[in-house]
Every structure is written in C-alpha cells, then in structure tokens.
C-alpha positions in Angstrom: 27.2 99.9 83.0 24.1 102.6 83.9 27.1 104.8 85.4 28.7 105.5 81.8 25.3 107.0 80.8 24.4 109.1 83.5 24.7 113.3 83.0 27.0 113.4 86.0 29.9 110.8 84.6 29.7 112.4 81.0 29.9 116.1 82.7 32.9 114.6 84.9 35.0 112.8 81.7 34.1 116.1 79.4 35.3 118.5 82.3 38.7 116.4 82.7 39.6 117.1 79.5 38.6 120.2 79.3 41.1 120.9 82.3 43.7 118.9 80.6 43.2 120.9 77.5 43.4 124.4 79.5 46.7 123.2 81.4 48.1 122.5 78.1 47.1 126.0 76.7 48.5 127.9 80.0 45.7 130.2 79.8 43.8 130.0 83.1 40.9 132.3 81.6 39.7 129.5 79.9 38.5 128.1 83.3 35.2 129.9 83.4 34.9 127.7 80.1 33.8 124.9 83.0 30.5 126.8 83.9 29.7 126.0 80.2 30.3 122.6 80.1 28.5 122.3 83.6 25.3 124.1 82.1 25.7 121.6 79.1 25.2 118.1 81.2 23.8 119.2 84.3 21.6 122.5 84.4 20.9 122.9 81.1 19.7 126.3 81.5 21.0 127.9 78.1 20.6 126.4 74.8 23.9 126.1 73.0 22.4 124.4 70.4 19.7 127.3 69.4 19.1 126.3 66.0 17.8 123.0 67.2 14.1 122.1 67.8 12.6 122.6 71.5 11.8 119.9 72.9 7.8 118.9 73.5 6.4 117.8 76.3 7.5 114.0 76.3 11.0 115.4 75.8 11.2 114.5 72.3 12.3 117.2 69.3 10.3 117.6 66.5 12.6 116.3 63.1 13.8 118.4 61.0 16.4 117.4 58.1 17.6 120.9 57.1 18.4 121.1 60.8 20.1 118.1 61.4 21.8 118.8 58.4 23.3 122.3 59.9 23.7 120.6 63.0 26.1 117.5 61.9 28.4 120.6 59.6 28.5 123.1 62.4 29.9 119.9 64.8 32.9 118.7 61.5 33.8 122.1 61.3 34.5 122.8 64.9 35.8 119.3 65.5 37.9 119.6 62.3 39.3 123.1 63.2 40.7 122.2 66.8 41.9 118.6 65.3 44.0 120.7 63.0 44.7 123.9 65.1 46.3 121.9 67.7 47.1 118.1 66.4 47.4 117.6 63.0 47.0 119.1 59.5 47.0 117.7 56.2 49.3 118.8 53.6 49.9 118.1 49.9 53.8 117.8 48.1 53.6 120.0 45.2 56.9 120.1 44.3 59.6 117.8 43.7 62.2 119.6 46.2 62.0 116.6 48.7 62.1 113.6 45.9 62.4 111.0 46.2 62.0 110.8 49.7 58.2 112.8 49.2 56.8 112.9 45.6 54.7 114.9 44.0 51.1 114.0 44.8 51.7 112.6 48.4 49.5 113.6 50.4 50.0 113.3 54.3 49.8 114.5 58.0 51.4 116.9 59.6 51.8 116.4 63.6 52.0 120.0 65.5 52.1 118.1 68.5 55.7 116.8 67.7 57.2 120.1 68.4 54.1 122.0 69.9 51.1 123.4 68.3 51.5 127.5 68.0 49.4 129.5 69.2 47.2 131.8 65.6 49.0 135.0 65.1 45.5 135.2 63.5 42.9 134.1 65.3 39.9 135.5 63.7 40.0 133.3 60.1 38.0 131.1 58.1 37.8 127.9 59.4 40.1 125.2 57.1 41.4 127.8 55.1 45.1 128.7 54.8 45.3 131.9 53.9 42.6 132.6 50.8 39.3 132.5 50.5 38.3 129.6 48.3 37.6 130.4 44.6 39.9 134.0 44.6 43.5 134.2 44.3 43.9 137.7 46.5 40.8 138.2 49.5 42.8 136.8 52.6 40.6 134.5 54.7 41.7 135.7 57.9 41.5 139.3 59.8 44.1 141.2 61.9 41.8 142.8 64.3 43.8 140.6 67.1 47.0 139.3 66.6 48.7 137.2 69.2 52.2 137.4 69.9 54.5 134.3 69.1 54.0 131.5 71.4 54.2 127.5 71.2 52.5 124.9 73.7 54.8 121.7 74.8 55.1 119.5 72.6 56.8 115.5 72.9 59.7 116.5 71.3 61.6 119.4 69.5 63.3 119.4 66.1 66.3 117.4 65.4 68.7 116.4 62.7 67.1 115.2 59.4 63.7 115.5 60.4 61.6 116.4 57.7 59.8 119.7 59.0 56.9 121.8 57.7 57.4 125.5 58.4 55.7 128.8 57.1 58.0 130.2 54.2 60.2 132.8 55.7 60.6 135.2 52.6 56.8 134.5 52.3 56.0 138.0 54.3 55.7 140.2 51.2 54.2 138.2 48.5 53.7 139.5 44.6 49.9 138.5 44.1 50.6 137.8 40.1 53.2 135.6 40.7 52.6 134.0 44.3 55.3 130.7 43.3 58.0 132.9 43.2 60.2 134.8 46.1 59.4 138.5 46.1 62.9 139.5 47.0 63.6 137.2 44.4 62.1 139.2 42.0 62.8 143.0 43.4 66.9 141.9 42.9 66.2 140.9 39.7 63.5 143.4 38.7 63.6 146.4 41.2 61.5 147.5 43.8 60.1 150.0 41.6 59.5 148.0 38.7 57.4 145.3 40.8 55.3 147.8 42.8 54.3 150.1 39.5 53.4 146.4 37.7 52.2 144.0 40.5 49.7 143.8 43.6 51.8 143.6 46.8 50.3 140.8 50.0 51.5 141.4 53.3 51.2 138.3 55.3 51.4 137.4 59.0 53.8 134.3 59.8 50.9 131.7 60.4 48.9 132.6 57.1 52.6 132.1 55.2 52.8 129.5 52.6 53.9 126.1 53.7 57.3 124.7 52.6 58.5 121.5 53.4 61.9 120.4 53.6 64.6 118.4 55.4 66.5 120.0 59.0 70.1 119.8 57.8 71.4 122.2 60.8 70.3 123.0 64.2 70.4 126.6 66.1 74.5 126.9 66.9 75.7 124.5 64.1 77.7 125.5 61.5 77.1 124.2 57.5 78.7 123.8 54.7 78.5 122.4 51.3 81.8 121.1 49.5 80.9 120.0 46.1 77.5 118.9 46.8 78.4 117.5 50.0 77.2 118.7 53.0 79.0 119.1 56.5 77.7 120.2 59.4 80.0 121.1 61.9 82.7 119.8 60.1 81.7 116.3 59.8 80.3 115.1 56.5 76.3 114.0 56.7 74.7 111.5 55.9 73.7 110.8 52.4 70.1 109.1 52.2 69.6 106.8 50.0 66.4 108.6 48.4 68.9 111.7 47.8 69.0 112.8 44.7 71.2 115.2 42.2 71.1 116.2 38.8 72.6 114.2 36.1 73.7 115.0 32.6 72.9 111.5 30.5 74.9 111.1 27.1 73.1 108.4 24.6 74.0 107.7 21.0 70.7 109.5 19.9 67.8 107.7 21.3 65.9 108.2 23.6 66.1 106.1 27.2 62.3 103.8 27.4 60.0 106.3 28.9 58.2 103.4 30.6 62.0 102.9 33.1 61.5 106.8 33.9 58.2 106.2 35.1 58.9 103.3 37.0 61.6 105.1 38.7 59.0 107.5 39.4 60.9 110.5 37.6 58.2 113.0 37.1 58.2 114.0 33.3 58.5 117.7 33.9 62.1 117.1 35.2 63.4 115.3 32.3 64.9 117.6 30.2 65.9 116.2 27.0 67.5 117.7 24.1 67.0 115.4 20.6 69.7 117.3 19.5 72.8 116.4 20.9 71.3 112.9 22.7 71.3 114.4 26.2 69.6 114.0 29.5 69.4 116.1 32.6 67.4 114.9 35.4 67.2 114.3 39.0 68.6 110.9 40.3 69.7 108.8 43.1 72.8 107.0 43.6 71.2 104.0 42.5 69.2 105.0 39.9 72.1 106.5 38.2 73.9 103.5 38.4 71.0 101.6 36.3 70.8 104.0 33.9 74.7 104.3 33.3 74.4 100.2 32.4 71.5 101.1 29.6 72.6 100.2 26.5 72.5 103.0 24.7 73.8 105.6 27.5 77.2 106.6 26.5 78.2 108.5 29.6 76.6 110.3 32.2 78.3 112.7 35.0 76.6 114.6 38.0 75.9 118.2 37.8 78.6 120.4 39.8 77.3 123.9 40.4 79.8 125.5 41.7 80.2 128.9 39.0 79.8 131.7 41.4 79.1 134.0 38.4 75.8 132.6 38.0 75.1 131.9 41.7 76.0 135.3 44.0 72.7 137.0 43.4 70.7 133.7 44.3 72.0 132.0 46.8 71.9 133.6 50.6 72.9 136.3 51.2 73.1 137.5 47.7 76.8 139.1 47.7 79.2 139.4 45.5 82.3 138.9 47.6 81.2 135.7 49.1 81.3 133.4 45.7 79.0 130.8 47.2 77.0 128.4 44.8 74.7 126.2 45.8 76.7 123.1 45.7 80.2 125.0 47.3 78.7 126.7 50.3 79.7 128.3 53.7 80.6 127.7 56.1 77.5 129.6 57.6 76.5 129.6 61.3 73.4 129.3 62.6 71.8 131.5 65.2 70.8 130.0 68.7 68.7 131.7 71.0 70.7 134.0 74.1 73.7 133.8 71.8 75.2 137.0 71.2 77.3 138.6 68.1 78.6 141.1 67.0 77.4 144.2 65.1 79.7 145.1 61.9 78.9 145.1 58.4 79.9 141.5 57.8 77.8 140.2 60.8 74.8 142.3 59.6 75.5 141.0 55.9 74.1 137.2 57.5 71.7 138.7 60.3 70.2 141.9 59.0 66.9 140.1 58.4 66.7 138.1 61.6 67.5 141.0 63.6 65.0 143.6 61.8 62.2 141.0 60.6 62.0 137.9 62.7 62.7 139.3 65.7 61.0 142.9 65.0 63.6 145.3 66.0 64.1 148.7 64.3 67.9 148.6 63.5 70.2 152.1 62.3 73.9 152.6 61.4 74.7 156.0 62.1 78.6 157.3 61.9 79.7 154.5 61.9 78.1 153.0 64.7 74.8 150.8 65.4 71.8 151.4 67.3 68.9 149.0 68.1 65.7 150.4 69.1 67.0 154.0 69.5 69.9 152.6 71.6 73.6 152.4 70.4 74.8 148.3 70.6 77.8 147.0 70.0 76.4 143.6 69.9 73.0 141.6 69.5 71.6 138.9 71.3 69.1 136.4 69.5 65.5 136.0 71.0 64.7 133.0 69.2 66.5 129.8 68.1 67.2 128.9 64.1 67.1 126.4 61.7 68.9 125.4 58.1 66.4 123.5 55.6 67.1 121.9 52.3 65.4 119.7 50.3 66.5 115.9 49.1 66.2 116.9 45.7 69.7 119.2 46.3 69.6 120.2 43.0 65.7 121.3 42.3 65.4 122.7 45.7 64.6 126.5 46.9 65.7 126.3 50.0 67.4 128.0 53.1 70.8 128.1 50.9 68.7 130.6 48.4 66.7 132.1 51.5 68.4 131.9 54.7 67.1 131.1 57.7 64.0 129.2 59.3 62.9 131.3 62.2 61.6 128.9 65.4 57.8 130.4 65.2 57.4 129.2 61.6 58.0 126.1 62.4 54.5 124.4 61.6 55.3 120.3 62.4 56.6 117.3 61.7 55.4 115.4 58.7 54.2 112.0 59.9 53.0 109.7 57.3 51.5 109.7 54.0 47.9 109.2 53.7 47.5 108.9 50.0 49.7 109.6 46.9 48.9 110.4 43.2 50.9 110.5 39.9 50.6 113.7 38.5 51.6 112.3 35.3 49.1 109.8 34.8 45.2 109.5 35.1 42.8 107.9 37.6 42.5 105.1 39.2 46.2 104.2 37.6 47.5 107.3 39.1 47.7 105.9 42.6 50.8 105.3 43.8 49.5 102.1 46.0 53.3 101.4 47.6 53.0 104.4 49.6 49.8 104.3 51.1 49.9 104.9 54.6 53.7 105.1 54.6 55.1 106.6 57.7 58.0 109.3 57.1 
C-alpha cells in the first residue's frame, strides 16, 4: 500500500517504539529523544547522517564506497550494541563446570530480557567489548567518569529453581592481572596480601565489566542448602538429580587403558581424564549413566565415585573459609540464603557468612568497636538486606568453582538466562570435524 511508504507512517511506527522503548527504560528524559526522530522523517532540518554525501539538485547523493562502507559499520555497531545491552548477548562455555549439560565450545545466547536487562554501571565503554580492549590483557575498555547506580528494567520473568543463569563473578571485583583465571582472595589466603601486591598488578572492576560465570540456581533468596555426601538439599528436601549431572569417578582397569575413541564419544574432554599408567587408574567426570557403561568394560576392574568430604583439605577453600565449620564441598551447610527486607543479626558468627554482603554488595562501611557493631557510623544490633541472593553450582559438582568456594550471587550480577546454543565446537579436535552437529541450535 502507498501508506506504508509515506514519511508520516514510518515517523508514526518509529516514534511508537521509541515510546515503548522509553516506558520500558522509566526515564522520561528520553522523551525529547522524539523531536529527533520527528526531525529524521518529517523536517529533516539536521543531518544526522553528516558523513554522508549532500544531496544534488534531483535529490540524488553522489556514490561513494568508502562512505557507504562507514555508513553500513556505524549502523551494526549501534544496532548490535542496543541488541545486546538490552536483549541478548552471546557467550562462549569455556569451562567444563556445567558438563555435560553445556560443553566446552558451546556457544549460545544469553536472554537479559528473561529477568530484565540492567541498566551499565559503565556507561561510557567500547562498544562489544566486555571489559578489555582487544589485543591487551590489562587497558579496560570502559571509563568511570559516570557510573549509574544498580537498577534492572522488567523483565517476563525472574530467576527460579535450576535455571541455568549467567551472572558477573562476584569475587571478580579485585582481580590479579597475571593470573586473571584465578580468585584473588583465592590467592591472598594462600599467598598473602603482601606477597600478591609486591609481585602482581592489582584490577579493580565495577560489577557489569566482571567476568561472566555461568552456572546452575540451586537456591533462591530465603532458602536454605545443604550438601550431604554429594547430595544436595535445599530446604530439607533432596533435589533433583539431572540426568547430565556428573561427578568424579576413580576407574580401576587391569592395566590398559579404556578405547580413547568411547571417551570421545561420550564427549569427555581429554584434559579431564586423568590417567595414571602406573597403577591402571582413572579419574574423570561422569554421569550416572556413563558410569554404568564404563563399569561393564571389559577390562574395568572397579570403579567408585569420588567422596570429598576431608575437611582438612577443604576449610580454607570452600565458603566461608573457617576452620571451625569443617565443610567440604560434597558435606556442606546447611547455609541460608539472604532475601531482600529480611533482617539478622549482628554477632561474629552472623558476620562470619554476611561480612561481604553487608560491606561489598551492598556498600556499607561496617565497625565492631567494644564489643558492639556500628553500620555507617551508627551502632546496630541487626541488619537488614537491600537486595535478594542467589546459590550457584555447576553440573559438573566436582570440577566446579562455584558459590560453595565463593559465596553468594548478589541480584545486580545477575546478567540472564542462557537460552539456546547457537553453535558448538570440540576443543579437542580440528575443523570441520570439530563441530558438534547434535547441538546446533539446541535450546537450554
């Protein structure tokens, strides 16, 4: 129809969504954003577009490749940024903490309108860049000369039990430049403060230009979870086990070694099979029913799962790092989880699990002082949370850095919900038999 091509029904269509967009935002300001969409298809009085040819005088532009060149980039790059500022944004596995329900190579989408885009804490950054500049390892691509305080737009839904969330790493605030894949606290109880500042190049980073992690929502703010000898309970009932879950095995043989070509088919990456020649033994990640198969080989003498439960070699690494506790990763808790407007109170072992929320997440200065606590300069007997909580842990229970070495997920690093998997490589083999063509366009 002539209609669909006129100035008027393109300025009224552009202009709706626009209005839609700003109602979604909550930030009326962005109304005077109208008079530019206005000037765009009806009065055309400025030119947006300045590094485009003027028009002659039949209304035609005068060609110019390099231009239209500049022009076609300039339009992906903006249309790119707000697809992934406030839909969705692509994100690669790389490690094997999620197998085997995500492997190593997937590649896939991440909706933020699932739970709400958030708003930059950095808006001034280089367009589709996390949190580097390409081709260095330490010049941030993003400035602080505004930050924006924490703050999320509707989304369709909010997170629930088992869904498998990407959220900005919470220990990922002070990060050692040399050695950016491991936890700096990590490293400081190990090493001391000291001893990493005098040999390493400390990053400071604000929550949106954090590292990505991506794991499974065990617990929700107000739950309570445990983990009795690998199993986990969540309010005292026992979870669900997925089928894709996976822990580690120790695999006896008479002395030779299981058909590589079976590993590969069950899609066990090579780096997590640790054999020794030795003694004839295995340790790798499996599923229920991969073990199963591999107990039936031939030549597999035994096999029983790995039960870490030694506090001796656990309390410094698991959450919150104390002695007293003897928590391991597979016997843990119980440990609550805080919920937003829930209060508790403020004593050593309370502080022990909320220290870091309190100070950190939520930005308060906290002292104890005689014996008694003050928040903000003001004495408090309790604490109330600002913000709601959540307890991640991957599928691979075993070969997983999660919240049971780290603690909690904070609600304004939560990124988005990981939708489906676009493509999916083999890091272990080479091109084009490196595609994993099963999961193509698998939805999670």
């Amino acid at each position: 129809m002539k209609i669909l091509r006129t100035r008027w029904f393109k300025f009224g269509v552009a202009a709706l969504l626009y209005l839609l967009w700003v109602v979604w935002l909550e930030n009326y300001w962005f109304l005077f954003g109208l008079l530019v969409v206005f000037d765009v298809y009806i009065t055309k009085k400025v030119r947006w577009a300045f590094w485009k040819p003027k028009k002659d005088a039949s209304g035609k532009r005068k060609r110019n490749v390099a231009l239209e060149w500049v022009d076609a980039i300039i339009f992906a790059v903006v249309a790119a940024t707000f697809v992934r500022l406030f839909f969705v944004e692509a994100y690669t596995i790389p490690t094997s903490s999620m197998e085997k329900t995500m492997l190593v190579g997937d590649y896939l989408f991440v909706s933020k309108i699932a739970y709400g885009p958030k708003i930059p804490n950095t808006p001034i950054a280089m367009p589709l860049v996390h949190h580097t500049m390409p081709f260095t390892q330490r010049t941030p691509s993003y400035v602080e000369w505004i930050k924006n305080p924490y703050r999320r737009l509707k989304g369709y839904s909010s997170v629930k039990h088992d869904d498998i969330v990407v959220f900005n790493f919470p220990e990922g605030d002070t990060v050692v430049a040399e050695r950016q894949n491991e936890s700096y606290y990590a490293l400081v109880r190990q090493h001391g403060r000291a001893s990493i500042w005098k040999s390493y190049t400390i990053i400071v980073r604000p929550v949106d230009k954090r590292e990505n992690y991506i794991k499974r929502c065990i617990g929700l703010p107000g739950d309570s979870v445990q983990v009795v000898d690998g199993q986990v309970f969540v309010n005292g009932k026992a979870q669900k086990n997925h089928p894709q879950m996976q822990y580690n095995y120790l695999v006896k043989t008479n002395g030779t070694a299981i058909n590589p070509r079976l590993l590969d088919d069950m899609q066990i990456p090579k780096a997590d099979r640790m054999y020794s020649s030795q003694y004839g033994v295995y340790e790798m990640p499996l599923t229920q029913s991969e073990s199963e198969k591999i107990g039936k080989l031939a030549n597999v003498q035994g096999m029983v799962k790995r039960n870490n439960t030694d506090p001796q070699t656990y309390m410094q690494r698991v959450f919150p790092q104390h002695e007293n506790l003897n928590w391991t990763e597979d016997s843990y808790g119980p440990i609550w989880i805080p919920k937003k407007g829930v209060s508790v109170t403020l004593d050593s072992a309370s502080l022990l699990f909320y220290r870091r929320a309190i100070e950190v997440y939520e930005g308060n200065l906290l002292e104890e002082k005689n014996g008694k606590f003050f928040i903000n300069g003001e004495e408090a007997t309790s604490y109330t949370f600002k913000m709601d909580y959540y307890w991640m842990m991957g599928d691979n229970r075993h070969n997983s850095l999660d919240s049971r070495f780290w603690g909690y997920v904070p609600e304004d690093h939560i990124v988005g919900k990981a939708s489906f998997v676009w493509l999916s490589l083999s890091p272990d083999r080479k091109f084009p038999m490196n595609i994993r063509w099963r999961r193509l366009f698998k939805f999670i």
